[in-house]
C-alpha positions in Angstrom: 5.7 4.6 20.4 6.6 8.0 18.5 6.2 6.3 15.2 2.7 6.9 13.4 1.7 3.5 11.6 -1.0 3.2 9.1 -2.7 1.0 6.3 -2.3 1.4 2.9 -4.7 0.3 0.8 -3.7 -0.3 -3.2 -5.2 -1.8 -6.4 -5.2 -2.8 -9.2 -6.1 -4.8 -12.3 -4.3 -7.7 -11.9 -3.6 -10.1 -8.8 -0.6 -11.1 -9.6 0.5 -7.4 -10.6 -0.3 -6.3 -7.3 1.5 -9.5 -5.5 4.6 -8.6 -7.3 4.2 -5.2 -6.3 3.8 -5.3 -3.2 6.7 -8.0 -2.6 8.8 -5.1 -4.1 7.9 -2.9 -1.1 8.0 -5.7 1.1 11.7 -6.0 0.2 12.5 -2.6 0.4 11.2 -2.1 4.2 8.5 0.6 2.8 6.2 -2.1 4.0 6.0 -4.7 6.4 3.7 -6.8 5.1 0.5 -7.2 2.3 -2.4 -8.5 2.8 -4.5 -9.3 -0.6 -7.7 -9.9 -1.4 -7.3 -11.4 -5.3 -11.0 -10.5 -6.3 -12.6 -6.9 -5.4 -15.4 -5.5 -7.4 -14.8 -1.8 -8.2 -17.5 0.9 -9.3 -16.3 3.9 -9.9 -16.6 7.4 -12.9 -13.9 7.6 -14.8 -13.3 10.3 -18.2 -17.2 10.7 -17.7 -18.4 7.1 -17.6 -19.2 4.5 -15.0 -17.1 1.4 -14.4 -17.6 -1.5 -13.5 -14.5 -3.6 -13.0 -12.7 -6.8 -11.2 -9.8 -5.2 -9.3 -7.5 -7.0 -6.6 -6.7 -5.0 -3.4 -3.6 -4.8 -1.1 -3.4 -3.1 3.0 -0.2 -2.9 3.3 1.6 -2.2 7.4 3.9 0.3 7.3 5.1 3.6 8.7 2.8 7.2 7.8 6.1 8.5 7.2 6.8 5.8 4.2 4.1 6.5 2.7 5.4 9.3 0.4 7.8 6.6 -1.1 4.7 3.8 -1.4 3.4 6.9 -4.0 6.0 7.5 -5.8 6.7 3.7 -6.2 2.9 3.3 -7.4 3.4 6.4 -9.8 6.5 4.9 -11.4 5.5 1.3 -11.6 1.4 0.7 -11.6 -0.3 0.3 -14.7 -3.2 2.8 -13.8 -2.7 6.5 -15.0 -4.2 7.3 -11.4 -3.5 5.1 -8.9 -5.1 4.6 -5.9 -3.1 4.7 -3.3 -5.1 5.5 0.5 -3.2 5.7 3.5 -5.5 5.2 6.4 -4.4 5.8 10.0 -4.0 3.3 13.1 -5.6 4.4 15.9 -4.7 1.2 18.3 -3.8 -2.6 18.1 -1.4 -4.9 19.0 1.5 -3.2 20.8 3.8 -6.3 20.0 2.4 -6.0 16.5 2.9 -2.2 15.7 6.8 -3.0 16.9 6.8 -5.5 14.6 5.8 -3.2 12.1 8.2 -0.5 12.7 11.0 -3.3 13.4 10.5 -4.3 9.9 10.2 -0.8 8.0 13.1 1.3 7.1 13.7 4.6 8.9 12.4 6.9 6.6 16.1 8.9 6.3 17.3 6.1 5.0 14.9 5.6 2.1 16.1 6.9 -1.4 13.9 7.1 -4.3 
């Protein structure tokens, strides 16, 4: 397998925001799948304060090479001025599984913005 795949990890305010969001990718073979956790506790400085906040989170399965288009997606559409958007790599799983993954992402040439 030539194909690098990775998890992305996402969030965001809302639950549903992020479930809607990540169907979108879904259906546009950036990603394979999502799996969310509704209720994450994020603490974090932001313009010089600290935070404290209820976020949802998202790992999405997809190709390293989609993940430029999983940013700009998040840039365009999430609420956050700053997204975050972490693409971590896999180093080894499920061989059946990582074909699955690629199987169900689009070859990067094909993407368009």
């Amino acid at each position: 397998m030539t194909e690098q795949i990775c998890e992305v990890v996402i969030t965001a305010q809302s639950a549903e925001w992020l479930a809607e969001f990540t169907r979108g990718l879904v259906q546009r073979r950036l990603a394979a799948c999502g799996q969310s956790i509704a209720a994450v506790r994020s603490i974090y400085r932001w313009q010089g304060a600290v935070a404290d906040e209820a976020e949802a989170r998202v790992a999405l399965h997809t190709r390293l090479s989609l993940v430029e288009a999983i940013v700009a997606a998040a840039e365009r559409e999430h609420p956050y001025d700053v997204p975050c958007v972490l693409a971590l790599p896999v180093v080894a799983g499920n061989p059946r599984y990582l074909r699955w993954v690629l199987d169900e992402t689009a070859d990067p040439a094909t993407v368009t913005g």
